[in-house]
N, C-alpha and C positions, 0 to 999 in steps of 0.2 A: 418517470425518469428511467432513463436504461442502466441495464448495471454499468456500462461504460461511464456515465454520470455521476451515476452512484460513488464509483471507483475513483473517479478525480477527485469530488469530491470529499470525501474521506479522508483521501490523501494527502491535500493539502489543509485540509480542516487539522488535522492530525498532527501536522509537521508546520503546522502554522506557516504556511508561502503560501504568497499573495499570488493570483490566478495570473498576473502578468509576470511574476518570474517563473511560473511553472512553466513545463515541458516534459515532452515524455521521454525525455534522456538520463531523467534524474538519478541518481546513483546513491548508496548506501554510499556516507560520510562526504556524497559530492555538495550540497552545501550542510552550513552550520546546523542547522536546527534536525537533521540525519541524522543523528546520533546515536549512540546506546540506548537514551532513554528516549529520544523519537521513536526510533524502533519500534520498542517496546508497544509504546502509543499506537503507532500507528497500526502493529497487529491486534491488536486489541479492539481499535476503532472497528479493522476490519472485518475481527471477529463476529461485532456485534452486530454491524450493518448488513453485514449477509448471513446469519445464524448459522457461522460452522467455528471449528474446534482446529484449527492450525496441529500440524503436527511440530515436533522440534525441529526434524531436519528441515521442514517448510521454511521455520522463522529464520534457521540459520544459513538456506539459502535465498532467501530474500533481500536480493541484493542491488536491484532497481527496478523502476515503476517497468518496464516492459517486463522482468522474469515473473513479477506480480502477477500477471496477467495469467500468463504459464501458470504458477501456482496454482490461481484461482481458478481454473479453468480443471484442476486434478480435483476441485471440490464441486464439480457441476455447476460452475457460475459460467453461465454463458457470454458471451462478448462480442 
């Protein structure tokens, strides 16, 4: 599985959406289940799926699945 897989998958694993309303335009609070405590979840998920450590200003600007991308990319996760 590529980390692009990986990364979907996490994502919607995390923020429980269903593979047919995903898309990569998703946005921090653009739907419900984005929330505070999705968030939360979903860096967590991501933490542990690719074995790194988020910084603060990471989670706090993690603001949709594309800046995700950019993030994870500052941790050597290839894409």
């Amino acid at each position: 599985m590529s980390n692009l897989d990986t990364y979907q998958k996490v994502f919607t694993s995390a923020l429980s959406i269903n593979n047919d309303d995903f898309n990569d335009a998703l946005e921090y609070n653009g739907v419900p289940e984005w929330d505070s405590i999705g968030h939360m979840t979903l860096i967590s998920a991501l933490e542990e799926a690719f074995s790194i450590t988020f910084e603060t200003d990471d989670i706090v600007d993690y603001s949709s699945y594309k800046k995700g991308i950019e993030i994870l990319k500052k941790y050597k996760i290839d894409f």
